[in-house]
C-alpha positions in Angstrom: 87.7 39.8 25.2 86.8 38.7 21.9 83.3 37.5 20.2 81.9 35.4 17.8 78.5 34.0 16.4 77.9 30.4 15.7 74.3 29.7 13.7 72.4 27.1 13.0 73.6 24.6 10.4 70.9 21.9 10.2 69.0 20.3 13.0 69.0 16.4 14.8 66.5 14.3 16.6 63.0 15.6 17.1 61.4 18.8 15.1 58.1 19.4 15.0 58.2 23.3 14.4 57.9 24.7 11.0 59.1 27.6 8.8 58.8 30.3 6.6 61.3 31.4 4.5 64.8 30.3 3.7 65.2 26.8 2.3 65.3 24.7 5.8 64.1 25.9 8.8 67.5 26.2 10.1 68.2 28.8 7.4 65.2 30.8 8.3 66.5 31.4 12.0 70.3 32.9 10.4 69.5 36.5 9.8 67.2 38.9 11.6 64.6 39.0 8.7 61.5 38.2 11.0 58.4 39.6 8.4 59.4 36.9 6.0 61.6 34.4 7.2 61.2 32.4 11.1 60.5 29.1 12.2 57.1 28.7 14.3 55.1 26.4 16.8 52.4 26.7 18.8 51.7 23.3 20.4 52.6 22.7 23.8 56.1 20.4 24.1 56.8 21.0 20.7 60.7 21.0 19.9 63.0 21.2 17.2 66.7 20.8 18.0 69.3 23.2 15.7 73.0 21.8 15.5 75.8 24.8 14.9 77.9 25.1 12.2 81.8 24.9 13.5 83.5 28.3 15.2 84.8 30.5 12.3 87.7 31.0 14.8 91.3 28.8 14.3 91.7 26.9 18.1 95.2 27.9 18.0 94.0 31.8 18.2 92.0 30.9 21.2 93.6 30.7 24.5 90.1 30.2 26.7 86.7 30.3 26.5 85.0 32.5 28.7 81.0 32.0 28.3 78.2 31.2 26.1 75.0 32.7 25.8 72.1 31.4 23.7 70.1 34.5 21.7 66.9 34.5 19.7 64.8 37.3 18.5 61.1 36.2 18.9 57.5 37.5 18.8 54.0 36.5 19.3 51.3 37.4 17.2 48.2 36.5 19.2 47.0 38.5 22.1 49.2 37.0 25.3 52.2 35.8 26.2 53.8 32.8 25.8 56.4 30.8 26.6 59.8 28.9 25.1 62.6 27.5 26.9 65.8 27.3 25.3 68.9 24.5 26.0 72.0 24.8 25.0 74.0 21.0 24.8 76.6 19.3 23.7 76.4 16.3 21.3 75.6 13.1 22.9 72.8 14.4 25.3 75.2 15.7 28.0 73.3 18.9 29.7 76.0 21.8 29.5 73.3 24.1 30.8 69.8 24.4 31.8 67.0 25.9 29.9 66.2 29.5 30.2 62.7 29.8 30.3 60.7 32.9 28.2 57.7 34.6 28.3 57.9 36.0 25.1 55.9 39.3 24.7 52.2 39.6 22.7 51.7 42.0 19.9 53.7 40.6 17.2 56.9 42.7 17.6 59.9 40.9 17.7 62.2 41.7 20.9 65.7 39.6 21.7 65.7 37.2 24.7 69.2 36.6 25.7 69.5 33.1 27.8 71.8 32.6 30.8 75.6 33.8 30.4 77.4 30.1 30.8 80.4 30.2 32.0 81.3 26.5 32.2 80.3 23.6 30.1 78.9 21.3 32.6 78.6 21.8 36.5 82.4 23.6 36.9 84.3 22.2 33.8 85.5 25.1 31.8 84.5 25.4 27.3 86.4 23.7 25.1 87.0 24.4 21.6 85.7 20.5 20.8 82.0 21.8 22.9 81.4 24.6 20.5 81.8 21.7 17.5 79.4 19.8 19.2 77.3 22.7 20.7 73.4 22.5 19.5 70.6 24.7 20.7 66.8 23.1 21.6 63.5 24.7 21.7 61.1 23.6 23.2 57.3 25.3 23.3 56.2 24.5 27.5 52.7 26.4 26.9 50.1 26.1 23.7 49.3 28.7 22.1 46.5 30.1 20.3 47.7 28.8 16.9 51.0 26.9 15.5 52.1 29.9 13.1 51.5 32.5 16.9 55.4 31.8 18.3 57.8 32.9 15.5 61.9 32.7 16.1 63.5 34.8 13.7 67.0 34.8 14.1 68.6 32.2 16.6 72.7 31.9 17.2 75.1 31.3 20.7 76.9 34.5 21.1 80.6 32.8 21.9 83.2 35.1 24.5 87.0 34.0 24.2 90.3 35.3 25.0 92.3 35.7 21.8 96.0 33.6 22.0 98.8 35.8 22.3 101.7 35.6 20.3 102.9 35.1 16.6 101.4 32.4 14.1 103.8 31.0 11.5 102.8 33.2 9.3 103.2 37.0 8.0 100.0 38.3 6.7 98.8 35.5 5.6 101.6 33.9 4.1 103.0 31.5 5.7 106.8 32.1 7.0 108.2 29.0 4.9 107.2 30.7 1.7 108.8 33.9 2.2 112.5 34.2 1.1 113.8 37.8 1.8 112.6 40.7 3.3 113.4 44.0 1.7 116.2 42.0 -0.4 117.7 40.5 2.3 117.2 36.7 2.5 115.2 35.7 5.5 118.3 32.9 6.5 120.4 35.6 7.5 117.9 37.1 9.7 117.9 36.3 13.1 115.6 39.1 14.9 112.7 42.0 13.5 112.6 44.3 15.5 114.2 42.6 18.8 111.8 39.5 18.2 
């Protein structure tokens, strides 16, 4: 199995949490960089919905998509807990999963919460390359808090699992096979097989 990280981009509809750090409060959830860079929120049904950028992965070198699993590194800085639900969802308002609901620890140190490992889109329809396009990721605060800047989010991404395609691109390297003329002199038109392939 294969992995790969898709971050926020930008965010749509609703967002009244706030930042620090970065330049938009999508960029302050990208990198792990919680003492000067997280968004915040402490007021109860608070939300702010991130869209993702694109996978960094070509579909053609994906044969499936196993799961997906919605991470964020979070702390509160006041003296209890608190909870955040997180939804994952596709673009369009169709529910691919439900939230995962977190307590997320007092004392101000940052620990990961790791939502529910999806294995389907929605109900029993399996990923598709065009859902992680679309995928977006909502928070939403369930419980106030004893200020707005208490509940920070860090770093924020959907941890993507895939089974790589098997098999030979149209390319060598990085080139692709219509630009290459010869191999070791001899022109590639008079050769039929490398290596029994």
């Amino acid at each position: 199995m294969a992995t790969m990280i898709l971050l926020p981009d930008g965010t749509t509809g609703t967002n009244d949490w706030t930042y620090s750090g970065g330049s938009s409060i999508d960029n302050a959830v990208t990198s792990d960089d919680g003492a000067s860079s997280y968004a915040r929120e402490g007021s109860n049904n608070a939300q702010v919905t991130f869209t993702l950028a694109d996978p960094s992965v070509d579909e053609d070198d994906i044969d499936s998509i196993t799961s997906v699993q919605i991470i964020m590194s979070a702390a509160y800085t006041a003296g209890t807990g608190s909870t955040t639900r997180v939804l994952s969802y596709q673009t369009g308002g169709s529910i691919s999963n439900g939230f995962t609901v977190h307590n997320i620890l007092s004392g101000g140190s940052y620990q990961t919460y790791s939502g529910n490992v999806e294995s389907y889109s929605i109900g029993t329809t399996n990923w598709t390359y065009s859902d992680l396009e679309d995928l977006q990721i909502k928070l939403d605060k369930i419980v106030n808090t004893a200020s707005r800047t208490s509940v920070r989010v860090s770093y924020l991404y959907a941890l993507v699992t895939y089974v790589e395609a098997v098999g030979y691109g149209n390319d060598v390297i990085g080139i692709d096979s219509g630009d290459i003329d010869e191999i070791n002199g001899i022109a590639t038109a008079d050769i039929s097989k490398v290596n029994g392939v």
